[in-house]
N, C-alpha and C positions, 0 to 999 in steps of 0.2 A: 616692214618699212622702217629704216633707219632716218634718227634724225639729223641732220646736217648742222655745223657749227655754224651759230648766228654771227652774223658780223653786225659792228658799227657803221653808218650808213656817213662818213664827211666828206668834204673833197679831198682828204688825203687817204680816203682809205683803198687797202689792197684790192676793194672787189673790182671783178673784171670790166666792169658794165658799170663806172661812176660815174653819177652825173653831173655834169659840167659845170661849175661856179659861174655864174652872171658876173661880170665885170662889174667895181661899184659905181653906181648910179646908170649903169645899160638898161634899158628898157626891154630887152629882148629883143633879138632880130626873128625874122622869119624862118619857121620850123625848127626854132631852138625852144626849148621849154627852163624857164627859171624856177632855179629852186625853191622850195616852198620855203616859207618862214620858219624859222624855229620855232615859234607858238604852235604855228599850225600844224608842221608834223608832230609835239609833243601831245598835242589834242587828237589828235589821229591816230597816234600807237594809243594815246589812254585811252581814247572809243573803242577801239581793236579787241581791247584787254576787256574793255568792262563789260565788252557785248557776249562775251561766253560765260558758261554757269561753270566752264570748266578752270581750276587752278594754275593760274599764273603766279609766278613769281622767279626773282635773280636773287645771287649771292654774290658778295665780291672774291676774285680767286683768290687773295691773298689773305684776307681775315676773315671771309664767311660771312660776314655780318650782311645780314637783308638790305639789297638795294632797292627792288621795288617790288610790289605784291598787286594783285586786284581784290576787288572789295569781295569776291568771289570766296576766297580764300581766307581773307581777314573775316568775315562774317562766320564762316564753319570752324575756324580756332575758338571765334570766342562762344558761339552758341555749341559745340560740342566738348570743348575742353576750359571755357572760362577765361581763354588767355587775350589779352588786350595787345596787338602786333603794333612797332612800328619800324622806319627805318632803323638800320644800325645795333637793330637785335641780334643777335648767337645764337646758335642753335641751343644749348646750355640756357638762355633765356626762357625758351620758349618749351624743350623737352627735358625728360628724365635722364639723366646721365646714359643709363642704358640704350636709350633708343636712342640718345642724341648720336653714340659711339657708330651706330649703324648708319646714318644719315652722311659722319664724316666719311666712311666708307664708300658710301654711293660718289663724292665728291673727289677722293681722291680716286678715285676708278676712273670720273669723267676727265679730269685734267689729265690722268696720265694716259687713257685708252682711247678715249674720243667719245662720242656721243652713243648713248644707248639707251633702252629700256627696262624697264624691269615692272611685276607688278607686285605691289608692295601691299600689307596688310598690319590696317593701321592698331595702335596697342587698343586695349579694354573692349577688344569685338566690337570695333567702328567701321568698322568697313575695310573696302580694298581700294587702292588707288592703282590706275596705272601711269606710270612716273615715265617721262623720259627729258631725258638731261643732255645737254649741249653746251659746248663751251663759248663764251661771247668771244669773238677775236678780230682784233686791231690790227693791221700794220704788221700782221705773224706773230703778235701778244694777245697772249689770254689776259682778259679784264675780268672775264666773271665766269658765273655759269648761270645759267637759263633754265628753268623746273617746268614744264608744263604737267599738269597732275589732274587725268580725269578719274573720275567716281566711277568704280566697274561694280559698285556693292548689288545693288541689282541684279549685273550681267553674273556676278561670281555666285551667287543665294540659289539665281535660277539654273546656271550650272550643277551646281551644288545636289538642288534638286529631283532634277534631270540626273545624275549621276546616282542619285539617292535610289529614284527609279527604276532606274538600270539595274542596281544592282540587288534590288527587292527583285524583279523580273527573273534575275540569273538565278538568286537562291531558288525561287520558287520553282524554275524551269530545271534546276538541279537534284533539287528533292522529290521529282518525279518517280515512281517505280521504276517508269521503264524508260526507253529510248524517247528521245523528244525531236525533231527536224523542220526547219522551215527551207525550202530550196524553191528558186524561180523554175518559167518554163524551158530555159537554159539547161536546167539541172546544176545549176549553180548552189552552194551551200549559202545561206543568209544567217543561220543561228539555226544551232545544236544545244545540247546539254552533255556535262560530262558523263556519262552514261553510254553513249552512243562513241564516241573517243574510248573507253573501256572493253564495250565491246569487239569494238573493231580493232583496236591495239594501233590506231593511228592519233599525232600530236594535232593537234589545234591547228598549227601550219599545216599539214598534210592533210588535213578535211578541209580546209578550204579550197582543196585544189583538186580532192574527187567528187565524181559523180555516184550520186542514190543508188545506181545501180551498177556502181563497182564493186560494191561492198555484200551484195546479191549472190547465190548460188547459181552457177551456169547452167542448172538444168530450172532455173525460176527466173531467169533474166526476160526473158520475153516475154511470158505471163507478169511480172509485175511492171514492165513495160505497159503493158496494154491499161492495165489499171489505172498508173498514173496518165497516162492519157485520159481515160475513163474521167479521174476526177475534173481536169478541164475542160472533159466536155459537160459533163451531169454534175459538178461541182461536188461532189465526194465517192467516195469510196473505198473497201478494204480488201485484206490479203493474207496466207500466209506465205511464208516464204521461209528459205534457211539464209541468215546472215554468217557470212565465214572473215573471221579473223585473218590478218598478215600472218598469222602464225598456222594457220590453216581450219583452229577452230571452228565447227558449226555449230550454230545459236538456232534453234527455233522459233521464229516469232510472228506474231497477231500485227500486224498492221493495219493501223487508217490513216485519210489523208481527206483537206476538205481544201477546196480552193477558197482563195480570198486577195485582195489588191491591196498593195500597199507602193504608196508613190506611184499609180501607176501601172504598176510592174504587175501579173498575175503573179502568183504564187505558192505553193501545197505545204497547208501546215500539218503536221498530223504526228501520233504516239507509237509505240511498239511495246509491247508485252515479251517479254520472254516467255515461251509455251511450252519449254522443255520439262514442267514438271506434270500438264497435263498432257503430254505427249507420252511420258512416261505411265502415268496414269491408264491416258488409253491403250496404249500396249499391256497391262498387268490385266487391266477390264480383258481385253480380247485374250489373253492368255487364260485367266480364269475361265472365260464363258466356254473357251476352248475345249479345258480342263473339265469344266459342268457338263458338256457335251459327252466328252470322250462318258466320261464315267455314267451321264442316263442310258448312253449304249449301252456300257457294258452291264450296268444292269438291268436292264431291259433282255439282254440277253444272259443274262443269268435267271430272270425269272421265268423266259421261255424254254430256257433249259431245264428249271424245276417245272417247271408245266407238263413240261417233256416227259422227265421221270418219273409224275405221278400218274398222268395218263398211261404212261407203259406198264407202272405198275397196275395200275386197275384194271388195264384190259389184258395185262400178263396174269397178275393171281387169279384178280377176283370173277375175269372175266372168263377164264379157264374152269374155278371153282363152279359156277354157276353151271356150265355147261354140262359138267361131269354130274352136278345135280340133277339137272335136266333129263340125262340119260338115266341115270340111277333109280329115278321115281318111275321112267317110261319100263325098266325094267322089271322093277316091284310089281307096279301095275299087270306087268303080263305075266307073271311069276303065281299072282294071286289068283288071277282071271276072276268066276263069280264066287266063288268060294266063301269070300268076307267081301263084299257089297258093302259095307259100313267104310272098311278098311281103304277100298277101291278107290269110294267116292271124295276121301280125305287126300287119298294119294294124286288123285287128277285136280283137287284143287292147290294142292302145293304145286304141279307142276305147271297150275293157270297163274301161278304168283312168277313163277322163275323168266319165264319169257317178257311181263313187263319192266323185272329186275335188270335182265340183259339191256335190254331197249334203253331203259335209263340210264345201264353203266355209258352205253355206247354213246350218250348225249352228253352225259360227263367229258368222257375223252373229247367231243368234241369241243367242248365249251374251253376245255384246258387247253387246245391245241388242235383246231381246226385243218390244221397239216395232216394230221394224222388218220382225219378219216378214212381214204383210200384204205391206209395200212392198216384198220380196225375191221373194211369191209362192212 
């Protein structure tokens, strides 16, 4: 909002709309209105002036020097900076040469450009004003210029604040490990973290203009579709999913997402993990177990192999030797007949030892290698 050049209010002046002079001694006719008094309009602009808290005051165009101020203005000079104001002051009266140099600035700005604003921040951390100047003008002559100056210290502290906020918020929400995202039921972006911009290899401008699940692996667009519907229905939930880079990159990652309102609006706030290293992880576990696998086979089948060849050897030697025993004693025995009955009776119980010696081998073999009965007989 621009401010307009103030004009002089007489009968001779340029504005479109002047009101009429009363002829001297006219009473007024009917639906004519006389002008007010000169007291009573100078008591009317002074009421005007004094009834704001906010800074009034003129300069004259040509010397600068103060034509008029409100008590508004005179009261915060001297209870903030000690200074007693009155007509016909200088800026140089009133400020430090440095500041004063600024203030001539603002003035020839307005004489030569016309009326504007600006908001100003006064010396020694007093505050902020917001200033806007307009030239006073007669007859197509600049007389003055016109300062109206309110107190934004407040508005600018809580600003201030608020920005201070914001951007405690951004660090915080930037120092995240991982991916951060708030986006409405639009799938509008609301606030990211640079992280998520990184990963994706898209600018600040360009995420504000995709959707959550652009950024999604085509074979996981549907399942994490359903999810985020999920969270506004049951108000949260998670995911994994592969995130692909513009450059085609795939990221692995852990997602959550919780609903929550703001202004109104529903909304899914939620983080993402990169999971590429226990992804990797799980692949080396399943390789290893793999690896543990193959190898209790093979020695499992190395052991039934040595199972193998000791049973064969038992039931090849020793199971042969016994046999040839066996016959050899039945031999003796009939070789002798009763002739040595000492010798006889020695020989028939060696040969009552051999048959449970077989028996046992053949238990052996089987205990080593239960395959092999049939082929032990």
């Amino acid at each position: 909002m621009q401010a307009h050049p103030a004009k002089v209010m007489t009968p001779n002046s340029t504005d479109p709309n002047p009101v009429p002079a009363a002829p001297a001694g006219a009473s007024g006719a009917a639906g004519e209105i006389a002008p007010a008094p000169r007291d009573l309009t100078h008591a009317f602009l002074s009421a005007l002036l004094e009834s704001t808290g906010d800074f009034v005051w003129s300069v004259d165009a040509k010397t600068l020097c103060l034509l008029t101020f409100n008590s508004a203005l005179r009261d915060y000079l001297k209870t903030s900076f000690g200074v007693e104001i009155h007509r016909g002051m200088t800026l140089e009266d009133i400020l430090p040469p440095d500041r004063a140099a600024v203030w001539h600035e603002f003035h020839r700005r307005v004489l030569n450009e016309g009326p504007f604003r600006v908001e100003f921040e006064l010396f020694g951390d007093a505050g902020f004003l917001e200033l806007a100047f307009s030239p006073i003008v007669q007859d197509g002559e600049i007389l003055g210029i016109s300062i109206f100056g309110k107190n934004i210290t407040e508005r600018k502290r809580a600003e201030a604040e608020i920005l201070k906020q914001k951007q405690f918020a951004e660090r915080m929400i930037n120092s995240l490990p991982g991916i951060f995202y708030l986006f409405d039921r639009e799938g509008r972006f609301v606030l990211w973290n640079e992280n998520l911009e990184t990963v994706t290899g898209y600018s600040t401008a360009e995420m504000a203009l995709r959707n959550p699940i652009d950024n999604v692996a085509d074979e996981h667009k549907e399942y994490v579709a359903q999810r985020i519907r999920l969270v506004f229905e049951n108000g949260s939930a998670d995911a994994e999913c592969a995130i692909i880079s513009r450059t085609g990159v795939r990221t692995p990652f852990y997602v959550n997402g919780r609903r929550l309102v703001i202004d109104g609006r529903e909304c899914v706030v939620g983080m993402g993990i990169d999971v590429t290293r226990r992804k990797k992880a799980e692949q080396q576990l399943e390789f290893t177990t793999s690896q543990l696998r193959a190898l209790t086979a093979r020695l499992q089948s190395a052991r039934e192999e040595e199972r193998t060849r000791i049973a064969r050897e038992i039931h090849d030697v020793l199971g042969q030797a016994l046999t040839g025993l066996k016959f050899d004693l039945a031999w003796l025995a009939k070789k002798m007949g009763g002739e040595h009955p000492v010798w006889t009776n020695k020989i028939g119980e060696m040969g009552k030892l051999v048959d449970p010696t077989i028996e046992r081998m053949r238990q052996l073999c089987t205990e080593l290698r239960p395959g092999l009965l049939d082929d032990l007989g």
